[in-house]
Structure formats: structure tokens, C-alpha cells
Phi, psi and omega in degrees: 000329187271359168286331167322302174301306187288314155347290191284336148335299178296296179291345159311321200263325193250322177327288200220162174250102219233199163308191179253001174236131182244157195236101188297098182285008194094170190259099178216128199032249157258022161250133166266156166228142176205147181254142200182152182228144209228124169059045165071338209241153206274142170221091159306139162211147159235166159187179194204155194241144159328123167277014184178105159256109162282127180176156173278091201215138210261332201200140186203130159270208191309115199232127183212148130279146178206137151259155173229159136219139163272109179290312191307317174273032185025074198211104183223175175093014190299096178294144164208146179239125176271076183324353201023044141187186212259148203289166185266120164354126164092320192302143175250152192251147160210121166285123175206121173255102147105227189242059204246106195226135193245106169259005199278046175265192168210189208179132146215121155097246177251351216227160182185147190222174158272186214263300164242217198256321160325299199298314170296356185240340153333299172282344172289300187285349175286282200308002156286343220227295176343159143265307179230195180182137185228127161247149194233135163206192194216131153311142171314353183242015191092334189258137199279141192224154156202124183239163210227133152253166176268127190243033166293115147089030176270333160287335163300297196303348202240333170272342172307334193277320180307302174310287184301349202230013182025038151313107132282000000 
């Protein structure tokens, strides 16, 4: 429960810039969903924290996955992964769900998304299909991470974010 708390916390405060109540759409398996709005316009969001991160490493923040979508910009399946600490130049991110392995990122900061809208409804329909989904990326300092999520109830959470966001 408390990765729940800290989980909505984080995404309230760092994700979007958003209203002061965001509106929690549930709880489906180890995915939250939630609706809110940045700038007057409707924002669906889910996300989920690992269950089991690895690396040599003394102090790490906050580690998330999120899909969004924004109807008003039409921009809707966007994975972004929040690393909790800032990617090493260059450094390649890579995602695998099953035997499905996805490098097609960029990285600014903590942060790293895919490169297109292809690449995001790709990765999207393996995690509707997934069990887990394990990311690996290296740090500014060298060091190698791999955090493993749980893809339980990811497919609920993403039509609750769809439904409510007028996804079709």
C-alpha cells in the first residue's frame, strides 16, 4: 500500500502539471489509473512501480512506468519510463516482455520514451499480451539497472484510462 501512496504522489507532483485532485479511476492489479487535467485539457494516465530492481547501486529515486494519453493533442498510447537517476549519455534503454525486446528509446534526464507512435502502440499491445516486462538501462555513472514490472492488470488499467479519455 505504501508504493501505492508514494507511486500517486509521484505521479501527481512530477508526471504532469496538473490539477490539485486527480481522479483515481482504480486499481487493476499492479497498475493505477487516473484522470486529470494539465492546462484546462483532459490528461488519462496509468502507471506502475517494479516489482524488483536491480543494480550496484547505493541511492536510486523513484522508478515508474506510464502510459498517457491526451485527447486534445491527440497524442494518445505515450510510454515513458522514469529511471530514478539520470540516464548515462547515448546509453541504451531496452525493454522485454516475453520474447519481444524493444530499444527504440531516447532518454533526457531520468527519463526516456519511445522514439515513435509506431514504437509506442508496439510496446503497448506486447505489455496487453505480457506477463512482466523487464527494463535495462545504465546510468551517468555506469551502472547497470534492470527493474522487472509486473504486467498484472495492465490491460484493465489501460482500458479505464481509454474509456475515460475517449480512446477507440
Amino acid at each position: 500500500m505504501r508504493k501505492v501512496i508514494a507511486l500517486s504522489a509521484l505521479l501527481i507532483f512530477q508526471t504532469f502539471s496538473v490539477s490539485a485532485a486527480p481522479e483515481r479511476l482504480g486499481q487493476y492489479g499492479d497498475w493505477l489509473a487516473y484522470m486529470d487535467t494539465d492546462g484546462g485539457q483532459k490528461v488519462c494516465y496509468m502507471a506502475s512501480m517494479p516489482k524488483k530492481d536491480e543494480g550496484n547501486y547505493k541511492k536510486r529515486g523513484d522508478i515508474y512506468a506510464v502510459v498517457a494519453h491526451r485527447p486534445a493533442e491527440k497524442s494518445f498510447d505515450v510510454f515513458n519510463l522514469v529511471a530514478g537517476y539520470t540516464y548515462k549519455k547515448g546509453a541504451k534503454v531496452t525493454v522485454t516482455i516475453g520474447k519481444q525486446t524493444f530499444s527504440n528509446f531516447y532518454t533526457d534526464k531520468d527519463a526516456a520514451w519511445t522514439l515513435t507512435d509506431k514504437d509506442d502502440k508496439a510496446l503497448i499491445l506486447a505489455m496487453k499480451k505480457g506477463e512482466s516486462m523487464v527494463v535495462k538501462g545504465v546510468s551517468s555513472r555506469g551502472t547497470q539497472t534492470k527493474d522487472t514490472y509486473s504486467l498484472k492488470g495492465f490491460t484493465k488499467a489501460y482500458q479505464a484510462i481509454s474509456q475515460k479519455c475517449g480512446k477507440k
